[in-house]
N, C-alpha and C positions, 0 to 999 in steps of 0.2 A: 697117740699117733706117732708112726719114728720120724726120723727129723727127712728121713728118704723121701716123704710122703709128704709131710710139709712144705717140701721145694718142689714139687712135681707140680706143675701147669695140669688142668685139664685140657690145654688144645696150645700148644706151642706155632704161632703163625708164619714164622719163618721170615717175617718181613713186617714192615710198618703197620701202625695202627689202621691207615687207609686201606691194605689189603683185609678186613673186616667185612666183609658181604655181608648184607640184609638174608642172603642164603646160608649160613653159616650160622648168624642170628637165630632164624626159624629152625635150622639145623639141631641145632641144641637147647632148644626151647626157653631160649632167653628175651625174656622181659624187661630187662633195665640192666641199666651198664654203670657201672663207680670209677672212674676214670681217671687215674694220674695226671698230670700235665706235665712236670718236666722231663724231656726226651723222651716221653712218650708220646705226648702230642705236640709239643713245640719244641727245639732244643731249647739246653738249659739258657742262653745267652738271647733269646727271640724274647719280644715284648707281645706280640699278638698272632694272633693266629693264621696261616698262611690260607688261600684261595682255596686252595686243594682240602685243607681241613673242615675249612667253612662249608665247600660243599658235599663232604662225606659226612657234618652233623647232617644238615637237611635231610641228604638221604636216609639217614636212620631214625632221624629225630621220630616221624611217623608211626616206627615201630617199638620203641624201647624208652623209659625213663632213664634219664642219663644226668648224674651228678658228677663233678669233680670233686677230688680229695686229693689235696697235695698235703705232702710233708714240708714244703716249700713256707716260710713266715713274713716273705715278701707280699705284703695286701696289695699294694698299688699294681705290680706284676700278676700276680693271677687273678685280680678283681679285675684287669682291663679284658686277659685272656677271656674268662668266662662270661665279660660282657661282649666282646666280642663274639664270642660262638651264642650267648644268651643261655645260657645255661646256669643252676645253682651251684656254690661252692662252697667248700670246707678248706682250711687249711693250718698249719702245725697238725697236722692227725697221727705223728710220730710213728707212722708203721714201722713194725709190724702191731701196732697197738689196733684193735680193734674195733675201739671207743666209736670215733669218727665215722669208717667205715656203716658200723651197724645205726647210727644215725643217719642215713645217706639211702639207708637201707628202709629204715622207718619211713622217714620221708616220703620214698618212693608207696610205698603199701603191698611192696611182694614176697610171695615168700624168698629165704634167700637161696634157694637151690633154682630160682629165675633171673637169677640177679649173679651178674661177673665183673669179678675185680682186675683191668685190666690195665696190664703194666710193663715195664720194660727191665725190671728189678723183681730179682730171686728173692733175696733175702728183707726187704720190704711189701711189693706189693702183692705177689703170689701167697707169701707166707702168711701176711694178715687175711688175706682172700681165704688161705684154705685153712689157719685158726677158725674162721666164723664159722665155714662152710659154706660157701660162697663158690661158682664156679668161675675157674681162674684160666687167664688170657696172658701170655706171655708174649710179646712183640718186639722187634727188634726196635731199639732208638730211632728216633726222627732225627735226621741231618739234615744241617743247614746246606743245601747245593751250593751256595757259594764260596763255603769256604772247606777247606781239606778236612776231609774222617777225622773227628779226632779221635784218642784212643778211648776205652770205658776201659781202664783199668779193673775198676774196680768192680765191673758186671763181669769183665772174664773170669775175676775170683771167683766169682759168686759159680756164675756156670761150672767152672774146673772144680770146685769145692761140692755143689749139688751133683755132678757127674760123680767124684767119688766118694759119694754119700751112695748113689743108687739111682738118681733122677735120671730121666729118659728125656733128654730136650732137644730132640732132633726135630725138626718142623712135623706136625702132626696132619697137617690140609696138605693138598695137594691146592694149586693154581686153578680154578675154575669159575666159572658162573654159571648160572641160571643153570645147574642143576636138578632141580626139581622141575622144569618145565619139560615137557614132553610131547 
C-alpha cells in the first residue's frame, strides 16, 4: 500500500470526537470503535473526562464496543479517564504499531472492517488504523475552553506532509442528523 494511502482517513470529521453521530456509526456499518484519548478525547493536560464526553459514550455505548488505546504510559491518567467513561483500556500501544490495536480488536469479537480507529493523529492513529485494515476516523483535537488553542505543531506536519504525499483530508460529513429518518 503507498504511504498516500496509509495517511488517508476513511471519513475525515472536520471537527471533534463528539461530532460522531450514532447516524454516521450506522452510516458505515461500524460496530465498535478503538479510541485514542489524548486530544482526541480529552486534551493532553485534562485528568478526566468532560460532561460532554460522558454523555456522547452513553450515547453510543448501545450501539458499538468501544476500547481505548493510548500510546500515552501514564496508568494513573488514563486508568482514571476510562474509569471514568467505564470503558476497557490499553496503553504504551506505540502506534503506529499494530499489536495493541489488534488486541482491542479481539477483545471486541468483530470483524475488523467493523471496527474504526479513531484519532486525531495522521501518522499514529490513522496509519496503525489502515496498517490493520481497520476503518479510520480522523477528528480534529479536543480543547480545553478554558484555556487559549494551543498550537499542534506537530499534527500540522503530519497533515501538510500527508497533503503532499496525496491524502485528501478535507472534512468528508457534511453537519447533519437524523438523516435516515424520514
Amino acid at each position: 500500500m503507498s504511504s498516500n494511502l496509509l495517511l488517508q482517513p476513511d471519513l475525515v470529521l472536520g471537527g471533534p470526537i463528539l461530532e460522531l453521530t450514532p447516524d454516521l456509526l450506522r452510516l458505515h456499518g461500524l460496530k465498535g470503535l478503538v479510541l485514542d484519548v489524548d486530544d482526541t478525547l480529552v486534551p493532553m493536560n485534562t485528568q478526566l473526562a468532560s460532561d460532554e464526553l460522558q454523555t456522547w459514550i452513553a450515547e453510543i455505548r448501545p450501539l458499538v464496543s468501544i476500547w481505548l488505546v493510548s500510546n500515552n504510559l501514564n496508568w494513573l491518567r488514563i486508568r482514571a479517564i476510562a474509569e471514568c467513561l467505564d470503558l476497557p483500556f490499553m496503553m504504551g500501544a506505540a502506534k503506529p504499531s499494530r499489536r495493541k490495536l489488534r488486541q482491542a480488536v479481539d477483545n471486541m469479537g468483530l470483524p475488523l472492517d467493523q471496527v474504526a480507529m479513531v484519532g486525531d493523529r495522521l501518522f499514529t492513529d490513522v496509519l496503525a488504523g489502515n496498517r490493520l485494515g481497520m476503518f479510520t476516523i480522523l477528528v480534529e483535537p479536543m480543547v480545553d475552553p478554558r484555556q487559549n488553542r494551543q498550537p499542534f505543531h506537530v499534527r500540522s506536519f503530519e497533515v501538510w506532509f500527508s497533503q503532499v504525499l496525496g491524502a485528501r483530508l478535507t472534512p468528508s460529513v457534511q453537519k447533519f442528523t437524523n438523516f435516515d429518518k424520514t
